[in-house]
C-alpha positions as CSV (number, residue, x, y, z in Angstrom):
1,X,66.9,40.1,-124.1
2,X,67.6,37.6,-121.2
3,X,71.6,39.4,-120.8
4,X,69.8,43.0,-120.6
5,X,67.8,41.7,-117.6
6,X,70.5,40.5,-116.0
7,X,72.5,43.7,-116.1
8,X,69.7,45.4,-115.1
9,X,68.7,43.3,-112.3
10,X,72.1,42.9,-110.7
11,X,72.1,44.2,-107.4
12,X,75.5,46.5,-108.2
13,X,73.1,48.5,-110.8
14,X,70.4,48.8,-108.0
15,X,72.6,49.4,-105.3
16,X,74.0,52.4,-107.1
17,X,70.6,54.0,-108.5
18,X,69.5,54.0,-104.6
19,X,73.2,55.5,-103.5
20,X,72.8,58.2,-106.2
21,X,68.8,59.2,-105.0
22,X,70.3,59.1,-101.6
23,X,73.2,61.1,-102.7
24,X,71.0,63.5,-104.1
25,X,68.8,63.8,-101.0
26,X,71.9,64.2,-98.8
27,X,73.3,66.9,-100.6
28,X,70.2,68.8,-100.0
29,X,70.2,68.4,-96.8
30,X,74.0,69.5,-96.3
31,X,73.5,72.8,-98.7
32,X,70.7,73.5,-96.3
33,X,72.8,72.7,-93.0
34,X,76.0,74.8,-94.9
35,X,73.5,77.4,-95.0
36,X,72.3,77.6,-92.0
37,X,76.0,77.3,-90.2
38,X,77.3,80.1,-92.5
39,X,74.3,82.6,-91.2
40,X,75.8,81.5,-87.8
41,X,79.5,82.6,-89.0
42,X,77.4,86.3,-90.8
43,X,76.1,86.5,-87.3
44,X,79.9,86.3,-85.6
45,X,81.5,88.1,-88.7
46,X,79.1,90.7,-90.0
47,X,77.8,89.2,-93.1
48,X,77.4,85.4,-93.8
49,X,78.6,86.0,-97.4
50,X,82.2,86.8,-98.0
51,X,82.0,86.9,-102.3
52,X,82.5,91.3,-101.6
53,X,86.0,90.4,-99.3
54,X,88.8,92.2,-101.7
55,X,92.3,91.8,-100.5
56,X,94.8,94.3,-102.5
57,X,92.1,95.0,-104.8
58,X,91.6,91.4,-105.7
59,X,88.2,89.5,-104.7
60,X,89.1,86.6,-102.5
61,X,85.3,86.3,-101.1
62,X,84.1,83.6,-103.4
63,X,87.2,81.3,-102.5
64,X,86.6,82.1,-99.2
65,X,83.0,81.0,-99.1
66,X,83.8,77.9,-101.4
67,X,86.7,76.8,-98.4
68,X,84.4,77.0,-95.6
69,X,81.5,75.5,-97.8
70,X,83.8,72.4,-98.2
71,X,85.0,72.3,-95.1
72,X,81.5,72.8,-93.9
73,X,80.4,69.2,-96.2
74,X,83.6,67.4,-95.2
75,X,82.7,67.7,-91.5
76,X,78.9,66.7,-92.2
77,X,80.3,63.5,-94.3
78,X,82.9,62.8,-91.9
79,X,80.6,63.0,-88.6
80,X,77.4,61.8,-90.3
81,X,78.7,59.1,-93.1
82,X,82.1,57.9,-92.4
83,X,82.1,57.6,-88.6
84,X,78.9,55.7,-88.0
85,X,79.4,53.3,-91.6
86,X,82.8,52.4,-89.7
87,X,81.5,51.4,-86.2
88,X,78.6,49.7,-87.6
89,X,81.4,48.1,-90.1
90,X,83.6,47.1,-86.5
91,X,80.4,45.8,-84.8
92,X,78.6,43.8,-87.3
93,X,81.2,42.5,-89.9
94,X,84.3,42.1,-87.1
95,X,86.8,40.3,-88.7
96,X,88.6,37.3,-87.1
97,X,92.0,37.9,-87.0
98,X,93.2,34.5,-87.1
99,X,91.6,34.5,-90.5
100,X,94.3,35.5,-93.4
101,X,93.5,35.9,-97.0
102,X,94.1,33.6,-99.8
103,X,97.1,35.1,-100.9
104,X,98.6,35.4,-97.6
105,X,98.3,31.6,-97.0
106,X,99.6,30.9,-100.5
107,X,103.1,33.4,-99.9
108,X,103.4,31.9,-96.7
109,X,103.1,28.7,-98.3
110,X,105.8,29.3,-101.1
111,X,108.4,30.9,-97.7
112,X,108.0,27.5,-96.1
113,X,108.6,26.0,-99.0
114,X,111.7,27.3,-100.1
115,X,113.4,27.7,-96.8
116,X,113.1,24.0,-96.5
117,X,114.4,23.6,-100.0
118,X,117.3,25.7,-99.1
119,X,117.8,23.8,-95.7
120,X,118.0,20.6,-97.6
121,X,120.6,21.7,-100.1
């Protein structure tokens, strides 16, 4: 019983039960801002939904609608997600650049290291 606490109690399992509610929140949100932009386009284009567009007798309206639907959430994710999560990233977790990683250290470690052993022979 104690292990099952555990797992439950980690803060990955939290952390990913409150990304998935906010997921699901957020994709309300953008089906209703896709929406809205694509009565914008029916206003400039005649008709907001393009499933009827036919080219050489085959439909090509419901791929139409699914491209600018997608293009329509990667903008919102892009603009409203990505851009801000990477300047608040750059602000408050700036990395020192003088600061390597482990492994870096260790390979320039074992360079040093053989060059001098190849200097010697």
């Amino acid at each position: 019983m104690q292990g099952f606490k555990e797992f439950i109690l980690k803060g990955n399992l939290i952390e990913l039960a409150v990304a998935f509610i906010m997921a699901t929140a957020f994709a309300t949100v953008v089906e209703t801002f896709t929406g809205v932009l694509m009565g914008f386009i029916g206003k400039v284009g005649g008709e907001p939904n393009f499933a009827s567009v036919e080219l050489a007798d085959v439909n090509i309206g419901l791929f139409i609608n699914a491209v600018i639907t997608f293009l329509i959430i990667a903008a919102v994710v892009y603009f409203f997600i990505v851009t801000p999560y990477n300047k608040a990233k750059e602000r408050f977790f700036a990395e020192d650049p003088a600061a390597k990683d482990d492994d870096v250290v260790l390979l320039e470690e074992i360079r040093d290291l053989l060059a001098a052993r190849n200097g010697q022979a």
